[in-house]
MARBA-3410 file (N, C-alpha, C, O; in Angstrom, 1 decimal):
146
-14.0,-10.7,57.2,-14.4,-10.2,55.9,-15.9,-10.1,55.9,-16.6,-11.1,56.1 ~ -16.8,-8.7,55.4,-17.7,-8.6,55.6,-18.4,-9.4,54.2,-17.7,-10.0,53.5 ~ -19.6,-9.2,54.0,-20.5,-9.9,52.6,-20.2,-9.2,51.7,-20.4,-9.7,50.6 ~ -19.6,-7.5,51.9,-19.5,-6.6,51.0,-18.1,-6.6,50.5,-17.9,-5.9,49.4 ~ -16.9,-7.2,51.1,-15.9,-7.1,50.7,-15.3,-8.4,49.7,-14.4,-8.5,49.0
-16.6,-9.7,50.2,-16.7,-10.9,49.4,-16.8,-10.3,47.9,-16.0,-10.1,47.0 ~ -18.2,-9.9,47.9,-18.4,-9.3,46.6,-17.4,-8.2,45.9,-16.9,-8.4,44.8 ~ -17.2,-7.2,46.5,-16.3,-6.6,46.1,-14.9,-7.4,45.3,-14.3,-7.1,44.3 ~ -14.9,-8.6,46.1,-13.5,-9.2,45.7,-13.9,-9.9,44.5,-12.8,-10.4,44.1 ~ -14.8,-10.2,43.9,-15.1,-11.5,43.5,-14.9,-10.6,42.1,-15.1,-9.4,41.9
-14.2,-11.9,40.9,-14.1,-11.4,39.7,-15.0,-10.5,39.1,-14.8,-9.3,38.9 ~ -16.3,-11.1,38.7,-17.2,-10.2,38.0,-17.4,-8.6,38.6,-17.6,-7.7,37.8 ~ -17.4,-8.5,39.8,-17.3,-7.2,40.4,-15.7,-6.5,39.9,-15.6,-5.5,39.2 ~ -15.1,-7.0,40.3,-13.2,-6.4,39.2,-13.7,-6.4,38.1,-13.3,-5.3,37.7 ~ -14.4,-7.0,37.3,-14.6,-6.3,36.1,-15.3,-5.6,35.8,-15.4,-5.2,34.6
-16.2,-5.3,36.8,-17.3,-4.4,36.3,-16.3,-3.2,36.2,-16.2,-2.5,35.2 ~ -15.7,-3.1,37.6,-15.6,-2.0,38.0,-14.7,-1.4,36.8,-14.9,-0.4,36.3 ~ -13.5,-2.3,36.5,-12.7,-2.1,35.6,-13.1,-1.5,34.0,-12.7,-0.8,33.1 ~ -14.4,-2.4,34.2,-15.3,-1.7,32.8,-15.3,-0.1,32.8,-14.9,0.6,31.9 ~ -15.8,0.1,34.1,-16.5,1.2,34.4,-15.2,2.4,34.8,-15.4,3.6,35.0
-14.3,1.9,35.0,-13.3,3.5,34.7,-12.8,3.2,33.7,-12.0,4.0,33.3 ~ -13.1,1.9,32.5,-11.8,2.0,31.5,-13.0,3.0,30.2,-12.6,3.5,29.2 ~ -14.4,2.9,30.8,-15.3,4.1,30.1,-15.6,5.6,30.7,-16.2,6.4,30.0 ~ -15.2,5.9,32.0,-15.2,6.7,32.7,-13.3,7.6,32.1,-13.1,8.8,32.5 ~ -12.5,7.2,31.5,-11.4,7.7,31.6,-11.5,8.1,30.0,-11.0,9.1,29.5
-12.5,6.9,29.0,-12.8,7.2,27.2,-14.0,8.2,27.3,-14.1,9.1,26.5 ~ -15.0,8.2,28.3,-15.8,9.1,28.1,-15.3,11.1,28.5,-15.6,12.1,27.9 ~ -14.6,11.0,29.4,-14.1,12.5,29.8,-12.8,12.7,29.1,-12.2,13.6,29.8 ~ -11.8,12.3,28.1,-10.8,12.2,27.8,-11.4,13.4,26.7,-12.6,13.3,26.4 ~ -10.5,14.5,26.2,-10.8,15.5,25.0,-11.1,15.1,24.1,-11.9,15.4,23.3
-10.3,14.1,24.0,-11.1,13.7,22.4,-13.1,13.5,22.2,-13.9,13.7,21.3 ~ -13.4,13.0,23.3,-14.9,12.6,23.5,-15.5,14.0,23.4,-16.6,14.1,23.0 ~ -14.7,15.3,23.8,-15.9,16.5,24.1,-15.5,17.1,22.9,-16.3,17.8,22.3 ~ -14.3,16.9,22.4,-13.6,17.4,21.1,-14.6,17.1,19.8,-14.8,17.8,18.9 ~ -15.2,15.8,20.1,-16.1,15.5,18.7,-17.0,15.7,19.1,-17.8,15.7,18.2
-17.7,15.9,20.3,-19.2,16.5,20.9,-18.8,17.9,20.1,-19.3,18.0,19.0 ~ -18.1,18.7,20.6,-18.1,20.1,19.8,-18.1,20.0,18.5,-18.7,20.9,17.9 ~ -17.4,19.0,17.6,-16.9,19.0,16.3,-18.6,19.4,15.3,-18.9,20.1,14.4 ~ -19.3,18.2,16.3,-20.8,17.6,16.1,-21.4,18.9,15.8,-21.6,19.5,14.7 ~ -21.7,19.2,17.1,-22.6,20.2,17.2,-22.3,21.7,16.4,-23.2,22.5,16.1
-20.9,22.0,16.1,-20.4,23.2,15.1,-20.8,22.7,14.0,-21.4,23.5,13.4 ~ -20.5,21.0,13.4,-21.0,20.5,12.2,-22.6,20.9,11.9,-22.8,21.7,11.0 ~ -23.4,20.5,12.5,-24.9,21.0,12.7,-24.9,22.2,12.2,-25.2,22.4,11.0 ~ -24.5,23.2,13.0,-24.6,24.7,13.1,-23.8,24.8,11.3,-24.5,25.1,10.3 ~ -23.1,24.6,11.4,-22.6,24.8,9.4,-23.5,24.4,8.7,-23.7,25.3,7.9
-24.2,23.7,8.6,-25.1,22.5,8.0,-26.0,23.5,7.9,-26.3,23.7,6.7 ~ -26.6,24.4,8.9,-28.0,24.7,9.2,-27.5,26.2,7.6,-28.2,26.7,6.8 ~ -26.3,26.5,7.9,-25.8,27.5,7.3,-25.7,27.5,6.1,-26.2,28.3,5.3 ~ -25.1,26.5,5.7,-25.1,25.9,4.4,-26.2,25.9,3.5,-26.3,26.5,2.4 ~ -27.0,24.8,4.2,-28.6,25.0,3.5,-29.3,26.1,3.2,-30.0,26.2,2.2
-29.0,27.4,4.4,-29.9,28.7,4.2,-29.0,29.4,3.0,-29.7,30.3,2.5 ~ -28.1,29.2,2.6,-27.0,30.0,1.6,-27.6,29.3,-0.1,-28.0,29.8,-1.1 ~ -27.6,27.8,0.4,-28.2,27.6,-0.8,-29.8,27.6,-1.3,-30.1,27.9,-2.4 ~ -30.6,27.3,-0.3,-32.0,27.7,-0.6,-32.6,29.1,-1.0,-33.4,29.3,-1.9 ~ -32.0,30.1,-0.2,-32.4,31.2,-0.1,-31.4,32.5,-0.9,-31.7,33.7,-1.1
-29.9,31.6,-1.2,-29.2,32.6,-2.2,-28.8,31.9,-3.3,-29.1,32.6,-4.3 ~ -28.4,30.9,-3.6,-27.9,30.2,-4.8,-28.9,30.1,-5.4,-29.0,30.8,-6.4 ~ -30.1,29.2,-5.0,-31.0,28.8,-5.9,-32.2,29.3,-6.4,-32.9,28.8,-7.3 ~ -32.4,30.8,-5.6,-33.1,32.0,-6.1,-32.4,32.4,-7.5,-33.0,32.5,-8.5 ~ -31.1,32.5,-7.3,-30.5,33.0,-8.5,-30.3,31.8,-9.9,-30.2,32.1,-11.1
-30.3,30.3,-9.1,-30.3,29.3,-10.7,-31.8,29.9,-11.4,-32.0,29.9,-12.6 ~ -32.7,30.3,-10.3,-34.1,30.2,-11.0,-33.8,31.3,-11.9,-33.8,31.2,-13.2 ~ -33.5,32.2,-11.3,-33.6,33.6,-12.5,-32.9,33.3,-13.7,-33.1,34.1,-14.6 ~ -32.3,32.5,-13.9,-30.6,32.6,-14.6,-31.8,31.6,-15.8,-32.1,31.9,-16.9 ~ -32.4,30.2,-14.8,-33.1,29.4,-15.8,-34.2,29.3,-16.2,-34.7,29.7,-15.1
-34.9,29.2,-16.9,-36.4,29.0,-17.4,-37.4,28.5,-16.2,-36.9,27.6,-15.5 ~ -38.3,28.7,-16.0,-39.4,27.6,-15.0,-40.4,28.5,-14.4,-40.4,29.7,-14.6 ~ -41.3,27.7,-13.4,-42.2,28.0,-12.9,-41.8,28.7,-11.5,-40.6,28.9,-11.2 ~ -42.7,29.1,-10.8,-42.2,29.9,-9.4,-41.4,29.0,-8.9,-41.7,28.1,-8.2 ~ -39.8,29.2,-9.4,-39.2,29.2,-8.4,-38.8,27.7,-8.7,-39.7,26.9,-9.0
-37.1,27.4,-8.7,-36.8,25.7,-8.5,-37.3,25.0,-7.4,-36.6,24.0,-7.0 ~ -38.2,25.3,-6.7,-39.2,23.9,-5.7,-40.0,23.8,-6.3,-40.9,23.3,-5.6 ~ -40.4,24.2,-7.8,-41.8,23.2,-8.2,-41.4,23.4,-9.7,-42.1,23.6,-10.7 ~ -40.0,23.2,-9.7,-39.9,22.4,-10.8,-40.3,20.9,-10.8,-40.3,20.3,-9.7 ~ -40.6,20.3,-11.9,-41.0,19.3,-11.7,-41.7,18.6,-13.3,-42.6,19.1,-14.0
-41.2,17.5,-13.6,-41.6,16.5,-15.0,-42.9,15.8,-13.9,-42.8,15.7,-12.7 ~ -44.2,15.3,-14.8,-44.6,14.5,-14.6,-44.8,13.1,-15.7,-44.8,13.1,-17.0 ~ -44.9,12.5,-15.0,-44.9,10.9,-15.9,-45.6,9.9,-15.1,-45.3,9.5,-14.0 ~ -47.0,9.6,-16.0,-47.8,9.0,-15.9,-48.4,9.4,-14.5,-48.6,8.6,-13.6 ~ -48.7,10.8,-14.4,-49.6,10.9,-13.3,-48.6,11.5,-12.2,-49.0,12.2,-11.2
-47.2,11.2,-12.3,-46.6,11.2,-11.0,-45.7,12.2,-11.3,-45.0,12.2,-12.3 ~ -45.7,13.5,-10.0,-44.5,14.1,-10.2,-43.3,14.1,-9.7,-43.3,14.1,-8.5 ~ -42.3,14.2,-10.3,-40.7,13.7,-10.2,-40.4,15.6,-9.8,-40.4,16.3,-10.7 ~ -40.2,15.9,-9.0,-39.4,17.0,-7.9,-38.4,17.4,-8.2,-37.8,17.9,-7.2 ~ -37.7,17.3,-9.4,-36.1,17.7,-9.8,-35.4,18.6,-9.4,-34.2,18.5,-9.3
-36.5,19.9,-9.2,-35.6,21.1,-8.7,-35.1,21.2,-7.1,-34.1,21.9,-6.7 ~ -36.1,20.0,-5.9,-35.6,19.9,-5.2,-34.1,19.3,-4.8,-33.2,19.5,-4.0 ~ -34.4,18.2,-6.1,-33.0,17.1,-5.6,-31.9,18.5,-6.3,-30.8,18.7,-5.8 ~ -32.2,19.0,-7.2,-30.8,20.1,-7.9,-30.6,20.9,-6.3,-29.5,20.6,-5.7 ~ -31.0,21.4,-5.9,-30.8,22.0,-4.5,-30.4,21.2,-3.2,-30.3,21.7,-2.1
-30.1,20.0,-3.5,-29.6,19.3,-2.6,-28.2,19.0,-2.8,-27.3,18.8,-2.0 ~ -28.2,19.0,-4.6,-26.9,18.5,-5.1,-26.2,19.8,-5.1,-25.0,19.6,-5.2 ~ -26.7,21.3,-5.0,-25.4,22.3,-4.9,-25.5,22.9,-3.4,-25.0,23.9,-3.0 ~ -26.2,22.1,-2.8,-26.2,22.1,-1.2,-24.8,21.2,-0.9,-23.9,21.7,-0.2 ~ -24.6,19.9,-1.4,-23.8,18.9,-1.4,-22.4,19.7,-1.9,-21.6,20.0,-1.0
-22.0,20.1,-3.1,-21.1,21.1,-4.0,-20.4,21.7,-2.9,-19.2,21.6,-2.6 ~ -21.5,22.4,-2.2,-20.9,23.6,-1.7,-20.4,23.4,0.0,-19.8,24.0,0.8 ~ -21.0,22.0,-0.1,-20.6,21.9,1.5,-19.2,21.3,1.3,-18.2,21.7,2.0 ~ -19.2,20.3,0.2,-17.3,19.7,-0.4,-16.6,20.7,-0.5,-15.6,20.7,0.2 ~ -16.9,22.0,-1.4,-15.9,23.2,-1.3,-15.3,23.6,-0.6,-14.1,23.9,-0.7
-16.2,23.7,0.9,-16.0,24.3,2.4,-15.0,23.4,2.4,-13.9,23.6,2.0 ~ -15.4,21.9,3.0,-14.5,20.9,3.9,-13.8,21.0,3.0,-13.2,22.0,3.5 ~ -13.2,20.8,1.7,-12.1,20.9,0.7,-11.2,22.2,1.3,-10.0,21.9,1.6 ~ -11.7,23.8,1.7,-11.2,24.5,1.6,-9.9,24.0,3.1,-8.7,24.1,3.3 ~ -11.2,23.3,4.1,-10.8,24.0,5.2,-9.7,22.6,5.1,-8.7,22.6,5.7
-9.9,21.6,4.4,-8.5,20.2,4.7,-7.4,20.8,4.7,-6.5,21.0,5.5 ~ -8.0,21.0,3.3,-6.2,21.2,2.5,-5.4,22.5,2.6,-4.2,22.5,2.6 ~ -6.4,23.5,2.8,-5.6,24.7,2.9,-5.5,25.4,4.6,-4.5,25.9,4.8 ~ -6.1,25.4,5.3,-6.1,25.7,6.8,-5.3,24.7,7.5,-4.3,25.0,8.2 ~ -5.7,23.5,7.4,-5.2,22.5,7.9,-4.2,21.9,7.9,-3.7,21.2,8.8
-3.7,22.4,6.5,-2.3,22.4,5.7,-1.9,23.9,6.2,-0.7,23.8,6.5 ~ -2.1,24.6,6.4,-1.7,26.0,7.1,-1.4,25.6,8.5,-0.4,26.1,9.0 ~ -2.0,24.7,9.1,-1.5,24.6,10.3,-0.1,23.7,10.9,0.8,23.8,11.7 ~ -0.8,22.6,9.8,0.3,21.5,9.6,2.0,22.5,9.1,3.1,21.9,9.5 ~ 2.1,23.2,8.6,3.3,23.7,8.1,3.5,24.9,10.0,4.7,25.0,10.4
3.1,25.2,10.3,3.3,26.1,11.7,3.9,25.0,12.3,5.1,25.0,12.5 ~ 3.3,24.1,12.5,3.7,22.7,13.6,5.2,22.2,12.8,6.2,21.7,13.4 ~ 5.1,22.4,11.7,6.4,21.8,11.1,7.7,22.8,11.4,8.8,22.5,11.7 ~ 7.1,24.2,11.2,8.3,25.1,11.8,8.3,25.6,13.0,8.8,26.7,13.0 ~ 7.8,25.0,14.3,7.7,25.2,15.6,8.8,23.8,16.1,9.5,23.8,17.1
8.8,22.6,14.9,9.6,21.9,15.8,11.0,22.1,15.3,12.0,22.0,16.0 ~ 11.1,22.3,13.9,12.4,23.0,13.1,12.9,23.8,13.8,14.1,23.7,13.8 ~ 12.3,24.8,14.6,13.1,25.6,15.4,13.1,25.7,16.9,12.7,26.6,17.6 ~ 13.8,24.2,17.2,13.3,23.6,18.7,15.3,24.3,19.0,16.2,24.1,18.2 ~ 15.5,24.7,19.9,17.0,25.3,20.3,17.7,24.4,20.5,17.2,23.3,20.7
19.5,24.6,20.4,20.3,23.5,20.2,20.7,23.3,21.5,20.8,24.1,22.4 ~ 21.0,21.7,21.6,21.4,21.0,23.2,22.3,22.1,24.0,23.1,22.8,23.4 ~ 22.0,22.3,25.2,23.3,22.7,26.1,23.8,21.7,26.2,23.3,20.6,25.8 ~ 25.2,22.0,26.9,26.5,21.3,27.1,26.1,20.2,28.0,26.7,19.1,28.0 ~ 25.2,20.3,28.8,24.8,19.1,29.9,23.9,18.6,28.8,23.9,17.3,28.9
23.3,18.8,28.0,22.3,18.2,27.6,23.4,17.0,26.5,23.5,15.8,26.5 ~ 23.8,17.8,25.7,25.0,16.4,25.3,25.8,15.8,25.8,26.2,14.8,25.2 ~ 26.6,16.1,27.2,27.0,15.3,27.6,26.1,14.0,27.8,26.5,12.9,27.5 ~ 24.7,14.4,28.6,23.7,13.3,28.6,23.8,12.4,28.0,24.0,11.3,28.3 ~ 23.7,13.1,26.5,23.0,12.4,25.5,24.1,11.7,25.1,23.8,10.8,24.4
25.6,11.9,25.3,26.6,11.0,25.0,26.8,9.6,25.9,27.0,8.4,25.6 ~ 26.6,10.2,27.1,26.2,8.8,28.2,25.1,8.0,27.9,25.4,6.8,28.0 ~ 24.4,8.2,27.7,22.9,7.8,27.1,23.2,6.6,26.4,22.8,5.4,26.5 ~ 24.4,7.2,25.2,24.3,6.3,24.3,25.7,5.4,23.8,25.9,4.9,22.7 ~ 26.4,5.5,24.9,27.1,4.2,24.9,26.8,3.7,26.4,27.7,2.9,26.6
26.0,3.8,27.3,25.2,2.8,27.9,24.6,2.0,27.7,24.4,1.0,28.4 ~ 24.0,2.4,26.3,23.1,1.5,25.5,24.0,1.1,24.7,23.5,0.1,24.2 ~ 25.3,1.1,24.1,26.0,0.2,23.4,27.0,-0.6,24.1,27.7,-1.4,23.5 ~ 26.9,-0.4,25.2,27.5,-1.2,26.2,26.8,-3.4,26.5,25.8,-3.9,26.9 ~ 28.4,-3.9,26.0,27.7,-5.1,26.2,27.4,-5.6,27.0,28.4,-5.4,27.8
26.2,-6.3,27.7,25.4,-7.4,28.6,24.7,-6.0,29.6,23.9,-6.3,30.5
END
């Protein structure tokens, strides 16, 4: 037995190793690249989102409401200090409109999909004759005592 096969043998090396495929099998498994993509499409909406409400929604609250150039300088001051309101309102129909989306896409796409999966297995074809005979042996094997 060489010095390398000591170590190799020796617990803490089994567990490394075991560490190291039981993260090697969570790290490459779809789900891990599934929410890498989820992420990065998330981003990319995000980036989308923002420009829809900065540059179309809230051009038009301005017009619709009273104020100075434009809801980014709206703004109360009190005692010297200015409070930024029109920014945080542009955050809050930034927020609106991103709930709408995820709302749209839960319940109704996802619910669109969920009902396909429900009638893909509804219309799974009826046993052949071997397939019930099977399934009759099957199951008085299992009701068979000892």
């Amino acid at each position: 037995m060489t010095p390398f096969d000591r170590v190799a043998s020796s617990e803490p090396a089994r567990r490394a190793l075991s560490l190291y495929e039981e993260f090697k099998q969570f790290a490459f498994k779809g789900n891990v690249i599934d929410l890498a993509v989820g992420i990065i499409i998330g981003a990319a909406f995000t980036k989308i989102v923002d420009a829809l409400v900065k540059h179309v929604l809230m051009p038009l609250v301005g017009i619709v409401l009273p104020g100075g150039q434009g809801y980014q300088n709206w703004k109360v001051t009190v005692r010297g200090q200015d409070i930024l309101y029109g920014q945080f309102l542009a955050e809050v129909i930034n927020f609106l409109v991103v709930a709408v989306v995820l709302f749209l896409v839960v319940r109704k796409f996802l619910g669109w999909l969920n009902r396909l999966r429900r009638e893909e297995v509804a219309a799974v074809p009826p046993l052949t004759k071997d397939q019930e005979l099977l399934t009759e042996i099957r199951d008085l094997l299992k009701n068979r005592p000892g």
